[in-house]
PyMOL Python script that loads the backbone (N, CA, C, O; Angstrom):
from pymol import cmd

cmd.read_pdbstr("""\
ATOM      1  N   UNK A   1     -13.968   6.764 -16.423  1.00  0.00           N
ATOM      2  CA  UNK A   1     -13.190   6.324 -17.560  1.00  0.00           C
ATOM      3  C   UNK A   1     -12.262   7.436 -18.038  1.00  0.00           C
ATOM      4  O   UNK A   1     -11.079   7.261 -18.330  1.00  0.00           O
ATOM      5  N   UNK A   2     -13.047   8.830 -18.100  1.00  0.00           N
ATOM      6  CA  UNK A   2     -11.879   9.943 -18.375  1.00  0.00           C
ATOM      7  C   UNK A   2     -10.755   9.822 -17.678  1.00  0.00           C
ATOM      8  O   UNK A   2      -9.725   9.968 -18.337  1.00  0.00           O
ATOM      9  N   UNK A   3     -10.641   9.602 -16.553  1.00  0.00           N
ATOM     10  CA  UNK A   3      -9.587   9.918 -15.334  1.00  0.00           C
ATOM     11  C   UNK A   3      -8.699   8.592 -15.895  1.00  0.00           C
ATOM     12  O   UNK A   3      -7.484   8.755 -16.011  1.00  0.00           O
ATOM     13  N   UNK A   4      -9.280   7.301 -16.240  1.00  0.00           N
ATOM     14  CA  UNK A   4      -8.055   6.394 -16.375  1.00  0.00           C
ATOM     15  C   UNK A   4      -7.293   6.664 -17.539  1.00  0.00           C
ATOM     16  O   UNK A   4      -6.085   6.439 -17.609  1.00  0.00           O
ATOM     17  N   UNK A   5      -8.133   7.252 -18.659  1.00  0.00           N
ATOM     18  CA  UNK A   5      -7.492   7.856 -19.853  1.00  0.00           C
ATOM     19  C   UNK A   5      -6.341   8.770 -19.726  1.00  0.00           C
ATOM     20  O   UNK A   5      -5.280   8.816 -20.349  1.00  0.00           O
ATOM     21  N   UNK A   6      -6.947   9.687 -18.494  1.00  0.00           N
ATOM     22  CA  UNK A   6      -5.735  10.876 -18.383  1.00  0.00           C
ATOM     23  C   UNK A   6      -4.489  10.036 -17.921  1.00  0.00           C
ATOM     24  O   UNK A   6      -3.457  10.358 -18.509  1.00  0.00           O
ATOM     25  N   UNK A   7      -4.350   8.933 -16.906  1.00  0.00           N
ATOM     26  CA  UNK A   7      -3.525   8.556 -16.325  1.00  0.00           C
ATOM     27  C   UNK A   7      -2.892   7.914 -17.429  1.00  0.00           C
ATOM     28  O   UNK A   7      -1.688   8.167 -17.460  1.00  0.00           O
ATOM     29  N   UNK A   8      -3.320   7.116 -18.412  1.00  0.00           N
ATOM     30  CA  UNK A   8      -3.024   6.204 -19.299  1.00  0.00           C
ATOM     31  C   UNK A   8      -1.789   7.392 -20.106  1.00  0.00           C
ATOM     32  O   UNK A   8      -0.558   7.375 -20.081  1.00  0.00           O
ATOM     33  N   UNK A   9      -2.726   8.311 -20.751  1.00  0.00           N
ATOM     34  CA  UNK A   9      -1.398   9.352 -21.338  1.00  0.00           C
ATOM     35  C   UNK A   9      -0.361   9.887 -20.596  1.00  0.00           C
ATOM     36  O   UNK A   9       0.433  10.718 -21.038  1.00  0.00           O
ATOM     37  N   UNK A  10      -0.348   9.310 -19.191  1.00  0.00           N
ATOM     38  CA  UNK A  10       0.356  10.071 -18.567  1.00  0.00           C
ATOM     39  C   UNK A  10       0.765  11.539 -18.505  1.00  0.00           C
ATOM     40  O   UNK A  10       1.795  12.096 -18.885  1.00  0.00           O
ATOM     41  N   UNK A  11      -0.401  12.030 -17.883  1.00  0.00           N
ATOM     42  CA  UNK A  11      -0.737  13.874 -18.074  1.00  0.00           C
ATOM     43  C   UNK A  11      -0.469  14.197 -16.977  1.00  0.00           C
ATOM     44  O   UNK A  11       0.062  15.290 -16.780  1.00  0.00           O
ATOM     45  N   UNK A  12      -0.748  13.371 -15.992  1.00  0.00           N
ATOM     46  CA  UNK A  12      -0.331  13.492 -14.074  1.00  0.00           C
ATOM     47  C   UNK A  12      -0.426  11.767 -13.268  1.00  0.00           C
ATOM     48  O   UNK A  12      -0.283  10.638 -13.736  1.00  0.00           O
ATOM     49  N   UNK A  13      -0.665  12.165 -12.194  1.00  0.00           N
ATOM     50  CA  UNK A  13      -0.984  10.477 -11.723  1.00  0.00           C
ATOM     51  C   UNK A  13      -2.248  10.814 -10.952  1.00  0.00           C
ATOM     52  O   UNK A  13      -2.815  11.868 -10.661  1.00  0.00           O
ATOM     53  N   UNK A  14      -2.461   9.616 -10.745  1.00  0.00           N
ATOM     54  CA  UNK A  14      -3.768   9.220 -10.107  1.00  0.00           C
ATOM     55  C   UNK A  14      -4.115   9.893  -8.974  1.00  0.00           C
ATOM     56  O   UNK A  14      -5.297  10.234  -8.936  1.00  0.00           O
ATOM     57  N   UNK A  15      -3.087  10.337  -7.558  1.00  0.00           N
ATOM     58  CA  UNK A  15      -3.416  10.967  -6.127  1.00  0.00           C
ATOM     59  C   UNK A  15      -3.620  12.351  -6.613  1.00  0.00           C
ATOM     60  O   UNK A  15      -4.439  13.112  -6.098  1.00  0.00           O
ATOM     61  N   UNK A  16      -2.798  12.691  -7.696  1.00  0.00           N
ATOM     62  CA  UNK A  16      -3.538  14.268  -8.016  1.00  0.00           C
ATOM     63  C   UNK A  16      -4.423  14.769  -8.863  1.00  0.00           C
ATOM     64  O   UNK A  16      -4.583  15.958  -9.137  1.00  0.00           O
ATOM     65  N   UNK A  17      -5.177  13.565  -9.402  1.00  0.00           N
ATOM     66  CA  UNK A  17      -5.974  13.198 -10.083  1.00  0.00           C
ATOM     67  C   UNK A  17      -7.192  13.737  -8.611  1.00  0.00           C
ATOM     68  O   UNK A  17      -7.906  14.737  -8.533  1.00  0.00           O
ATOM     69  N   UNK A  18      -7.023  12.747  -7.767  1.00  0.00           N
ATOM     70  CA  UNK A  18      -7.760  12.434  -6.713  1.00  0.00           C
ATOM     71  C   UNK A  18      -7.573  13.972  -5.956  1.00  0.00           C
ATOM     72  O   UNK A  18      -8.466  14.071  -5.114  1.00  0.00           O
ATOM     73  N   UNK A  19      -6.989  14.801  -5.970  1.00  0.00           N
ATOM     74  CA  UNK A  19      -6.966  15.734  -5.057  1.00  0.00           C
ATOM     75  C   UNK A  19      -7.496  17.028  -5.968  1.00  0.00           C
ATOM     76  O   UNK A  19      -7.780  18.093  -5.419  1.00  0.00           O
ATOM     77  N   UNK A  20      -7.601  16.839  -7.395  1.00  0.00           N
ATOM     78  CA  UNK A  20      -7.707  18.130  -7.754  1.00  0.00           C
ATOM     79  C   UNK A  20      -9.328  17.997  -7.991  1.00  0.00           C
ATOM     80  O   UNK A  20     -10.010  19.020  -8.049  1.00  0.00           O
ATOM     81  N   UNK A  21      -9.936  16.646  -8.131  1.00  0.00           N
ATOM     82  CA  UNK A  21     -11.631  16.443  -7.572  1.00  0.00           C
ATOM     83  C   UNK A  21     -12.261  16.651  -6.478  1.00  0.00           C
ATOM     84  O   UNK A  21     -13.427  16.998  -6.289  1.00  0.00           O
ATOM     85  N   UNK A  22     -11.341  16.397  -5.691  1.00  0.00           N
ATOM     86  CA  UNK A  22     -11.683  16.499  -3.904  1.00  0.00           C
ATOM     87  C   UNK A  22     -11.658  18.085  -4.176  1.00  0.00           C
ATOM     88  O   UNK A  22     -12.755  18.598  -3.957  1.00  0.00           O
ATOM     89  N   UNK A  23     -10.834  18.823  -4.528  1.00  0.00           N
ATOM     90  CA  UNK A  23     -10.385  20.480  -4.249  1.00  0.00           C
ATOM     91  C   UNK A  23     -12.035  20.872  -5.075  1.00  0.00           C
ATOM     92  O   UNK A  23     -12.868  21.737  -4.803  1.00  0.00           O
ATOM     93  N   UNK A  24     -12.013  19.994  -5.965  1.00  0.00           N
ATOM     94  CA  UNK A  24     -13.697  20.536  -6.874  1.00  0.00           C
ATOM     95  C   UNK A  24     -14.521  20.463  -6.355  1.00  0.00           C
ATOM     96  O   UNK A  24     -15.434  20.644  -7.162  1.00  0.00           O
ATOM     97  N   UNK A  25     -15.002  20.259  -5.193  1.00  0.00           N
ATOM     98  CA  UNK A  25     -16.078  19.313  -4.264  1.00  0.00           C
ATOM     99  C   UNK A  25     -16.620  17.951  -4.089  1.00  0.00           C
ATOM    100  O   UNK A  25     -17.503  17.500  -3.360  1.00  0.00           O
ATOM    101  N   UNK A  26     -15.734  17.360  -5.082  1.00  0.00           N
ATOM    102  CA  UNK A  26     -16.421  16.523  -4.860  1.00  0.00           C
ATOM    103  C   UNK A  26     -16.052  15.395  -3.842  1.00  0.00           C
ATOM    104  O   UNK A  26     -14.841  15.198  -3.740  1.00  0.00           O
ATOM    105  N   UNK A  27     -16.841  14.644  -3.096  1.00  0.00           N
ATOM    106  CA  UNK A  27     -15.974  13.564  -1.790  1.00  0.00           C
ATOM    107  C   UNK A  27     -14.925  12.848  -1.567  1.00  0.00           C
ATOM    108  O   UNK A  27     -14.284  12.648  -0.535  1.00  0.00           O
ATOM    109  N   UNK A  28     -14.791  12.425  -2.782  1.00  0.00           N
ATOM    110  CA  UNK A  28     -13.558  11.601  -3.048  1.00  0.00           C
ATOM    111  C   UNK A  28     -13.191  12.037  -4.463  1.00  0.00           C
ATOM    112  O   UNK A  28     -13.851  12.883  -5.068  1.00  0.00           O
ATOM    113  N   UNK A  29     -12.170  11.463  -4.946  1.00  0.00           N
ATOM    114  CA  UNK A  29     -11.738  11.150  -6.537  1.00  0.00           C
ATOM    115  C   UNK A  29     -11.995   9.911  -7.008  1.00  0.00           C
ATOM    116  O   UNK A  29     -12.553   8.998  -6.400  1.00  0.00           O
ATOM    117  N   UNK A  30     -11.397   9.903  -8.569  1.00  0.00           N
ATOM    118  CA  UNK A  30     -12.376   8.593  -9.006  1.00  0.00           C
ATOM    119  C   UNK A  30     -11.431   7.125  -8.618  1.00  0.00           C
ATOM    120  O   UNK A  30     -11.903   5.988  -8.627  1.00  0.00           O
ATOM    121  N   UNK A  31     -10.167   7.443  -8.325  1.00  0.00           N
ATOM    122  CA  UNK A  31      -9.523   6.840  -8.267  1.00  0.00           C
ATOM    123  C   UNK A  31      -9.639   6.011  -6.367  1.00  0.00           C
ATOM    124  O   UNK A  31      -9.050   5.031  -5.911  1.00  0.00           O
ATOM    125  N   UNK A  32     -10.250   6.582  -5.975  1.00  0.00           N
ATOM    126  CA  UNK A  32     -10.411   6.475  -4.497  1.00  0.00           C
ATOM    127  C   UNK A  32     -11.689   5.558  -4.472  1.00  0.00           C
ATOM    128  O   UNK A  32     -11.966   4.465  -3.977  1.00  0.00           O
ATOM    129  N   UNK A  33     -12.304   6.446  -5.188  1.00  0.00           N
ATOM    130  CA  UNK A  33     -14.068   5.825  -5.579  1.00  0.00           C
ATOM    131  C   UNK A  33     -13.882   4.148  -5.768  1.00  0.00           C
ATOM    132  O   UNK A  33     -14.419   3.274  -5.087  1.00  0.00           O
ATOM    133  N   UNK A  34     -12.868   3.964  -7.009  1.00  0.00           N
ATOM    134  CA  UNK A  34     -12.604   2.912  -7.796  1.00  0.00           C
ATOM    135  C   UNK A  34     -12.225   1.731  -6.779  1.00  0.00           C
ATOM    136  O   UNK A  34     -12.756   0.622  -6.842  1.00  0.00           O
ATOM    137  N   UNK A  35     -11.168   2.117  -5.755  1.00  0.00           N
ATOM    138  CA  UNK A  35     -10.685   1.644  -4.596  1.00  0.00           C
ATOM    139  C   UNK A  35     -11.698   1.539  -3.929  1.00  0.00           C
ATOM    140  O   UNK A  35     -11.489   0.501  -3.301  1.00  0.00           O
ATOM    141  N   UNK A  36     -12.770   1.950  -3.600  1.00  0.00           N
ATOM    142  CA  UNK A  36     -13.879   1.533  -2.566  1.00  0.00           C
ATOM    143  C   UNK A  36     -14.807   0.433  -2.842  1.00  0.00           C
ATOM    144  O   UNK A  36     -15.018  -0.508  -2.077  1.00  0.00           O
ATOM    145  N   UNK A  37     -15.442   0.652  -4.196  1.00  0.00           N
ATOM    146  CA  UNK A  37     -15.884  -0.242  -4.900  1.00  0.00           C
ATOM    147  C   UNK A  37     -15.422  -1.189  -5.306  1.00  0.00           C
ATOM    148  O   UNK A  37     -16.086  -1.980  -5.975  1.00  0.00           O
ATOM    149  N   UNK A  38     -14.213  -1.370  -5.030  1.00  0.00           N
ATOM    150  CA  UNK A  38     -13.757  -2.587  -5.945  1.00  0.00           C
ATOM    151  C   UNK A  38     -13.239  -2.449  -7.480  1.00  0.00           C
ATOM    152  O   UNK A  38     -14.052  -2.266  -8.386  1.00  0.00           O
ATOM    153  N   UNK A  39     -12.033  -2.533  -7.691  1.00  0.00           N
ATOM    154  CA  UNK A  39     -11.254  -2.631  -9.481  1.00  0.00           C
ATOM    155  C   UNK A  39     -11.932  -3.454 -10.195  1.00  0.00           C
ATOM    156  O   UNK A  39     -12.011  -3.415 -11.422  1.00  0.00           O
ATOM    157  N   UNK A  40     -12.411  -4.174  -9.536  1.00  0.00           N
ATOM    158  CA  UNK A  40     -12.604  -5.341 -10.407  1.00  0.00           C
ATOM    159  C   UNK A  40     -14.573  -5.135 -10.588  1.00  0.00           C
ATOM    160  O   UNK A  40     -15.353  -5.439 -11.491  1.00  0.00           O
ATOM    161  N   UNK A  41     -14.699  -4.669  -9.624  1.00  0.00           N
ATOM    162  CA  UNK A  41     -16.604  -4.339  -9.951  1.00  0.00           C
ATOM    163  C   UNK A  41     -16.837  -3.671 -11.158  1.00  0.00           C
ATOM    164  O   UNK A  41     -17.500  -4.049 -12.123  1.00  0.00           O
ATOM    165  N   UNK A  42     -15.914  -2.130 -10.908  1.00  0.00           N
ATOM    166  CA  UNK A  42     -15.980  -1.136 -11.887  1.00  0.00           C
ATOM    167  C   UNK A  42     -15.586  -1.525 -13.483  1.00  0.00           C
ATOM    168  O   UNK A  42     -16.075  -1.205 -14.567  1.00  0.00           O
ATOM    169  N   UNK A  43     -14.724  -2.176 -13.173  1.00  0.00           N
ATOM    170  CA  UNK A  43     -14.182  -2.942 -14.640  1.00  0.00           C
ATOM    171  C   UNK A  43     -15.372  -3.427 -15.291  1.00  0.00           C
ATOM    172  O   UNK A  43     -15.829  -3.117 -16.391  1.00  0.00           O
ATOM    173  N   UNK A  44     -15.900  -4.437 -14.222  1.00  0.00           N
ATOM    174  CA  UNK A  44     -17.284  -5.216 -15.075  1.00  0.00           C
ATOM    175  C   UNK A  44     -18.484  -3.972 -15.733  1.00  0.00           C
ATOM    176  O   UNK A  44     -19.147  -4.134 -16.757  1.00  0.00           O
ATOM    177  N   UNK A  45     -18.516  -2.935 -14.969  1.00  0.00           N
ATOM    178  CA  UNK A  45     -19.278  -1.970 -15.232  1.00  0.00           C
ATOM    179  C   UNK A  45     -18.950  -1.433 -16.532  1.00  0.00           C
ATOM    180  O   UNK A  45     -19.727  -1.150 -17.444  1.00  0.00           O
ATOM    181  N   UNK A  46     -17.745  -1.336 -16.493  1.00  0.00           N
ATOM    182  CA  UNK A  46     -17.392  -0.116 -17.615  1.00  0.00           C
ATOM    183  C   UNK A  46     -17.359  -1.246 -18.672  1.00  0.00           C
ATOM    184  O   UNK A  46     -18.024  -0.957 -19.668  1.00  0.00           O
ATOM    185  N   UNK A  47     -16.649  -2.682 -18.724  1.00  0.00           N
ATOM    186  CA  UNK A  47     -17.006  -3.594 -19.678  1.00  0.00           C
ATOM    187  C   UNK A  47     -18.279  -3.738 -20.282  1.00  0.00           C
ATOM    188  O   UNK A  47     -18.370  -3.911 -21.498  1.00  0.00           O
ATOM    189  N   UNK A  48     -19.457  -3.674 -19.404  1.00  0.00           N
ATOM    190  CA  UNK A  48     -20.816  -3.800 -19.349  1.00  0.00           C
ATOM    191  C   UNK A  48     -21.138  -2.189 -20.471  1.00  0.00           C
ATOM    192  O   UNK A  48     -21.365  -2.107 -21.678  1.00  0.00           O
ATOM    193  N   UNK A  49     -21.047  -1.381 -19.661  1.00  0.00           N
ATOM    194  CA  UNK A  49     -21.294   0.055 -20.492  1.00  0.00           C
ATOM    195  C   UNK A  49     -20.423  -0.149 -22.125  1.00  0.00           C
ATOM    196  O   UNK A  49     -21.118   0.196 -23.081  1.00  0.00           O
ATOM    197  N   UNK A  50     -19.137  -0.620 -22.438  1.00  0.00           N
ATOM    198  CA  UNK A  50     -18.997  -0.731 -23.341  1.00  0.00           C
ATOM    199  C   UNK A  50     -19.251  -1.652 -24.638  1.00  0.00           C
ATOM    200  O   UNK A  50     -19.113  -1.619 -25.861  1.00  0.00           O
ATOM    201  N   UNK A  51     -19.786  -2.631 -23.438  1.00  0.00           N
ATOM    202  CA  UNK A  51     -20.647  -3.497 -24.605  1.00  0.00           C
ATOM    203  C   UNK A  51     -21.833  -2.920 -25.206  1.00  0.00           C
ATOM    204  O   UNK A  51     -22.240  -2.822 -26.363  1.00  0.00           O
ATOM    205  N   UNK A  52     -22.259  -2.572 -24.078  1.00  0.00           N
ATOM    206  CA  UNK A  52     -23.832  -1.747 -24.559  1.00  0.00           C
ATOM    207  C   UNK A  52     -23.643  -0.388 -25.770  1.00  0.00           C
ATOM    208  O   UNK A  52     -24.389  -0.089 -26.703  1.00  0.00           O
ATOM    209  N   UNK A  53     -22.742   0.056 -25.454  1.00  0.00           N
ATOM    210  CA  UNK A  53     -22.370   1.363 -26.601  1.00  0.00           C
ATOM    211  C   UNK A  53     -21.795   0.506 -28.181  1.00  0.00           C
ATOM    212  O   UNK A  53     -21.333   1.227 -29.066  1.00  0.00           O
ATOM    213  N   UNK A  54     -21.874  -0.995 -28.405  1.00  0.00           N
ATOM    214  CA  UNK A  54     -21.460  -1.392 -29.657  1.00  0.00           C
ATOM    215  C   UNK A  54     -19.673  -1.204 -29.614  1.00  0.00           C
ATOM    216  O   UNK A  54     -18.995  -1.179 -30.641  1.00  0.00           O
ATOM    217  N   UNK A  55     -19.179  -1.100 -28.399  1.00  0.00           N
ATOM    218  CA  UNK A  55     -17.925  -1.550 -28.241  1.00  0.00           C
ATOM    219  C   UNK A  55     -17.130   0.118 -28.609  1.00  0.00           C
ATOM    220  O   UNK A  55     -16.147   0.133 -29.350  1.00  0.00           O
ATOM    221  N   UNK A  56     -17.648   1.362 -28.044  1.00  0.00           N
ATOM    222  CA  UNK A  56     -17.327   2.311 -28.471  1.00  0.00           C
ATOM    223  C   UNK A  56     -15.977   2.622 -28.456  1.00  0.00           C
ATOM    224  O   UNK A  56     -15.548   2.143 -27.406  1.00  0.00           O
ATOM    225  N   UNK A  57     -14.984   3.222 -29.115  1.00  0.00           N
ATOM    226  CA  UNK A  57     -14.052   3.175 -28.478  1.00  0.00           C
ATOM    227  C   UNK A  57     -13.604   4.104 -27.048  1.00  0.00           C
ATOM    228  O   UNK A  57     -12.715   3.983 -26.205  1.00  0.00           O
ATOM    229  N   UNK A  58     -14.659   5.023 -27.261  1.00  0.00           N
ATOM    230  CA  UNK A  58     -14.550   5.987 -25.776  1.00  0.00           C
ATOM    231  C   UNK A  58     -15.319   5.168 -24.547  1.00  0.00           C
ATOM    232  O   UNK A  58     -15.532   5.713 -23.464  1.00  0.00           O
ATOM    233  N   UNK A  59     -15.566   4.305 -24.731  1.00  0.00           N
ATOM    234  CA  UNK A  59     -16.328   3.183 -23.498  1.00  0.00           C
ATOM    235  C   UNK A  59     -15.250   1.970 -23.259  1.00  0.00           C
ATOM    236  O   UNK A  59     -15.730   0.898 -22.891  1.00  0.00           O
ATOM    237  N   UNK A  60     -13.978   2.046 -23.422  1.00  0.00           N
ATOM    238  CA  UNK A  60     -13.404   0.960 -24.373  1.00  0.00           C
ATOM    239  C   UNK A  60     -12.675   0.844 -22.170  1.00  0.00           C
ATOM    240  O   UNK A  60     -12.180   1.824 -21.613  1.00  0.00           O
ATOM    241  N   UNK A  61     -12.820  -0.250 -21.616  1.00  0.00           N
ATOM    242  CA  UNK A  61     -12.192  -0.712 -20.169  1.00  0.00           C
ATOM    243  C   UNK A  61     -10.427  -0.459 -20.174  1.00  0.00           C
ATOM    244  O   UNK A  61      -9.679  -1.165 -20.851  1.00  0.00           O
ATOM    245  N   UNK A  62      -9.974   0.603 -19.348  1.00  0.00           N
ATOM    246  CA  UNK A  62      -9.056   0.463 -19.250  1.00  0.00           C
ATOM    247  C   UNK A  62      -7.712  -0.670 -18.699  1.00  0.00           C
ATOM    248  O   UNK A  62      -7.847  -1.466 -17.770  1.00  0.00           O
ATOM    249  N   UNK A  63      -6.481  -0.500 -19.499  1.00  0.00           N
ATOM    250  CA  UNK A  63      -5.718  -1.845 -19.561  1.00  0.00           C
ATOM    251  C   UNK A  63      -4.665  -1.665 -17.790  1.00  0.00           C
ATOM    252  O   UNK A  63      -3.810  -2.476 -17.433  1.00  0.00           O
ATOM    253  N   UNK A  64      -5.092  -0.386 -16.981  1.00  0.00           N
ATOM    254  CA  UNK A  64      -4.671   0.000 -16.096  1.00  0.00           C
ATOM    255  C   UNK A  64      -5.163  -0.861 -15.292  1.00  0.00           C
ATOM    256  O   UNK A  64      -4.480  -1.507 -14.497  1.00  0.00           O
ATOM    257  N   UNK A  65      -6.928  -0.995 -15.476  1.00  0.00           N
ATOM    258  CA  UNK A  65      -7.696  -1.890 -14.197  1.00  0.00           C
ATOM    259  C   UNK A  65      -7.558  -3.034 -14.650  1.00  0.00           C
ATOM    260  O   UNK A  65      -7.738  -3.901 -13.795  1.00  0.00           O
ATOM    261  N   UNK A  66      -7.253  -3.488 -15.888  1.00  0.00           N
ATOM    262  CA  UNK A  66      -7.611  -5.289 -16.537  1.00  0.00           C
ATOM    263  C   UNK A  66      -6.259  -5.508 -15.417  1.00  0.00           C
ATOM    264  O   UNK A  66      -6.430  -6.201 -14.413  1.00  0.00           O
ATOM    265  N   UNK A  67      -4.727  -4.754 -15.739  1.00  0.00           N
ATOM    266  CA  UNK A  67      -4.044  -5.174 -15.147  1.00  0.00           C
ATOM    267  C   UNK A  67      -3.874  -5.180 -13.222  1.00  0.00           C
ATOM    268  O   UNK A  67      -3.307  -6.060 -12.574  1.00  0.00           O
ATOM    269  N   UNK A  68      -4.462  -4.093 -12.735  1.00  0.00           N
ATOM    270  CA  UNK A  68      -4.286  -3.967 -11.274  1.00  0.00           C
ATOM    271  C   UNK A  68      -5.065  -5.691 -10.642  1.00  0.00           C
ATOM    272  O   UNK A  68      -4.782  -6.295  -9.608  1.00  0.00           O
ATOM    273  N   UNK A  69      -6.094  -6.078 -11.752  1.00  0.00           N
ATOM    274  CA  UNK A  69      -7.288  -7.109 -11.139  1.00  0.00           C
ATOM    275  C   UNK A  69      -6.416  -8.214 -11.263  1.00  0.00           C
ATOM    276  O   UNK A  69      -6.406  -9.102 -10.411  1.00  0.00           O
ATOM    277  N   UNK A  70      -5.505  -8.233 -12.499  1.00  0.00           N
ATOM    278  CA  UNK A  70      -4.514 -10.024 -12.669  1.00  0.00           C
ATOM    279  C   UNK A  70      -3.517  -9.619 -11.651  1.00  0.00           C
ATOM    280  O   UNK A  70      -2.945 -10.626 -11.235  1.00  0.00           O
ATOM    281  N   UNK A  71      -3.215  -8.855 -11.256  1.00  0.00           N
ATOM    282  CA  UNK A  71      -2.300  -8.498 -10.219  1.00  0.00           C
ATOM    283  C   UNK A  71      -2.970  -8.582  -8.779  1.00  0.00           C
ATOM    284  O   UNK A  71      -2.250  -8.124  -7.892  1.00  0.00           O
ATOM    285  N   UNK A  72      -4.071  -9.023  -8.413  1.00  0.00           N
ATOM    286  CA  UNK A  72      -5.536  -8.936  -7.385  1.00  0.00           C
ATOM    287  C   UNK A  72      -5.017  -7.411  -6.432  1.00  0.00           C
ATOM    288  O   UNK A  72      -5.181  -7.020  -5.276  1.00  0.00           O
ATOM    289  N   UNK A  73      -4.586  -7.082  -7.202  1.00  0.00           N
ATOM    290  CA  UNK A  73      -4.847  -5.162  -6.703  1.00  0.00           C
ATOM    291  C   UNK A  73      -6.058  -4.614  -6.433  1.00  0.00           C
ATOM    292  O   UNK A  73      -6.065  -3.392  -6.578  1.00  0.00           O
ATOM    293  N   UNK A  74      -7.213  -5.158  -6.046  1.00  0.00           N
ATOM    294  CA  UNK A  74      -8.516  -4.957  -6.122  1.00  0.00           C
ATOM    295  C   UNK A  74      -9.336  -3.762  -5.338  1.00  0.00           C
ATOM    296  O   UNK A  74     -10.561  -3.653  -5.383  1.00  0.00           O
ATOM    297  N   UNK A  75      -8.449  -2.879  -4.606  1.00  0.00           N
ATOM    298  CA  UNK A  75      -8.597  -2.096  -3.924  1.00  0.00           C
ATOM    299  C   UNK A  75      -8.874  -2.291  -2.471  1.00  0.00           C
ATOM    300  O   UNK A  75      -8.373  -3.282  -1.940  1.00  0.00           O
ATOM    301  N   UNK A  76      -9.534  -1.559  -1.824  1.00  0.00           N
ATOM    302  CA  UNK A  76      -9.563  -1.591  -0.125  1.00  0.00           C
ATOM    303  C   UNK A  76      -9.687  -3.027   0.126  1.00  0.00           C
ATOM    304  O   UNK A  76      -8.811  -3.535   0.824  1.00  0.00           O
ATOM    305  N   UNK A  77     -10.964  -4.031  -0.487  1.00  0.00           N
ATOM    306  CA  UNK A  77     -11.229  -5.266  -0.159  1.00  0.00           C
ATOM    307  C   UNK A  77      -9.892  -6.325   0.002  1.00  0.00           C
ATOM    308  O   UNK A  77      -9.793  -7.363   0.657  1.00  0.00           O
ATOM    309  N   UNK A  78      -8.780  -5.530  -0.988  1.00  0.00           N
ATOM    310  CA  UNK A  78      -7.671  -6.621  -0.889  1.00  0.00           C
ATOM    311  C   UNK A  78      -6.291  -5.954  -0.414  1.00  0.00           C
ATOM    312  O   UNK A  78      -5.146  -6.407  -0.408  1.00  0.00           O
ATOM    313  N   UNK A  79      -6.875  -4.559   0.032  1.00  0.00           N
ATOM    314  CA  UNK A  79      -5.131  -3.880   0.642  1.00  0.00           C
ATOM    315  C   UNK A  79      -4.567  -3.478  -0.126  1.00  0.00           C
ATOM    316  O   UNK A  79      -3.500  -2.955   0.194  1.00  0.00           O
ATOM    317  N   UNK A  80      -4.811  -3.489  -1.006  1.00  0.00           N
ATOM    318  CA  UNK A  80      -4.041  -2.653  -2.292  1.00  0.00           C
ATOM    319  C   UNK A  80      -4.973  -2.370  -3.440  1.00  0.00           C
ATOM    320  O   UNK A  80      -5.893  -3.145  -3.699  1.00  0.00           O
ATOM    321  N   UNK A  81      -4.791  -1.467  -4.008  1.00  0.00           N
ATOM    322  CA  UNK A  81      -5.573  -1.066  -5.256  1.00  0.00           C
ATOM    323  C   UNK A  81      -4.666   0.400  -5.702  1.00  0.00           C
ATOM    324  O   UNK A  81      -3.445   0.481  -5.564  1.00  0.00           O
ATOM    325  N   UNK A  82      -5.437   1.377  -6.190  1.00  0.00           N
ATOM    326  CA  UNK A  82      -4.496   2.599  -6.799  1.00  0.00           C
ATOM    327  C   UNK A  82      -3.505   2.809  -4.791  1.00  0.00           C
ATOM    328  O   UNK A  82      -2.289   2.753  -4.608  1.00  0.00           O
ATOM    329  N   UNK A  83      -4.506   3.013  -3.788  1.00  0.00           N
ATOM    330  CA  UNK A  83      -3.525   3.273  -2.552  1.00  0.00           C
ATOM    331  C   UNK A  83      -3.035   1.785  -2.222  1.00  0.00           C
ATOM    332  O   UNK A  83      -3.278   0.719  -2.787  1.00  0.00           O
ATOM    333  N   UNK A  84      -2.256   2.101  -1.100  1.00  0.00           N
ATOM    334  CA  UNK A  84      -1.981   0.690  -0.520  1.00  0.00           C
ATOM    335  C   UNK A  84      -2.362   1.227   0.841  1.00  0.00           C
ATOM    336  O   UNK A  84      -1.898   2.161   1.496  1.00  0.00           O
ATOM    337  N   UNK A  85      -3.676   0.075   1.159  1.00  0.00           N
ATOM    338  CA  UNK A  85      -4.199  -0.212   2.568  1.00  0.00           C
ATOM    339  C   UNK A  85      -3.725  -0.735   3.527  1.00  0.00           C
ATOM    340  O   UNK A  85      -4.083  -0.394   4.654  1.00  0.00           O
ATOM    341  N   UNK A  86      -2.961  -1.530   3.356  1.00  0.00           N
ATOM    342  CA  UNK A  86      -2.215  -2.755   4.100  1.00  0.00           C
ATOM    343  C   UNK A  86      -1.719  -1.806   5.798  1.00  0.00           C
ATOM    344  O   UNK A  86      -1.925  -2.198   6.947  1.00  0.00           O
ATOM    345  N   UNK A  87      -1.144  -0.707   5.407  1.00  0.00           N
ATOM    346  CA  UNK A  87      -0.702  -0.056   6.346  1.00  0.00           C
ATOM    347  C   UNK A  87      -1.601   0.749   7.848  1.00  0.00           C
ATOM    348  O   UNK A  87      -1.384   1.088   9.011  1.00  0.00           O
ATOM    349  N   UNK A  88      -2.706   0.726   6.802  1.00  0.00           N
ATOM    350  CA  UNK A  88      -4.077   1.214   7.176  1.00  0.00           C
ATOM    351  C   UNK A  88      -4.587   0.924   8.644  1.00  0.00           C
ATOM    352  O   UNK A  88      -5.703   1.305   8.996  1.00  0.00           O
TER     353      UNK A  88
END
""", "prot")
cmd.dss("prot")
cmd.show_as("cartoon", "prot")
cmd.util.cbc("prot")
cmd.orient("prot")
């Protein structure tokens, strides 16, 4: 959820989002992650987590994924999500 926040203020974008996690160790970025799993899984998750927190506003589903999912941007499963697979 941090990472869609950062993108949301537009502080950087998402692939260097994704590269400066990878450079941290970790396997992927979240944005890659998000793409593997599915936009639309994670959404339900983080919807789910923010219901459970009493609708926090730091739990609050970003309007980045509500929109990539009405757009069926859904990630790897549909060829597009933050990357585009199609080419893949």
């Amino acid at each position: 959820m941090e990472s869609l926040k950062v993108l949301e203020d537009k502080v950087t974008s998402f692939d260097a989002i994704d590269k400066l996690m990878r450079s941290a160790g970790f396997r992927m970025g979240p944005f890659e992650l998000m793409d593997l799993i599915g936009i639309d899984v994670n959404y339900a998750v983080t919807t789910s987590v923010y219901e459970g927190f009493d609708k926090a506003h730091k739990f609050k589903p970003s309007d980045i994924q509500y929109q990539k999912i009405k757009e069926g941007n859904l990630g790897k499963k549909s060829g597009k999500g933050f990357y585009d697979y199609s080419k893949k």
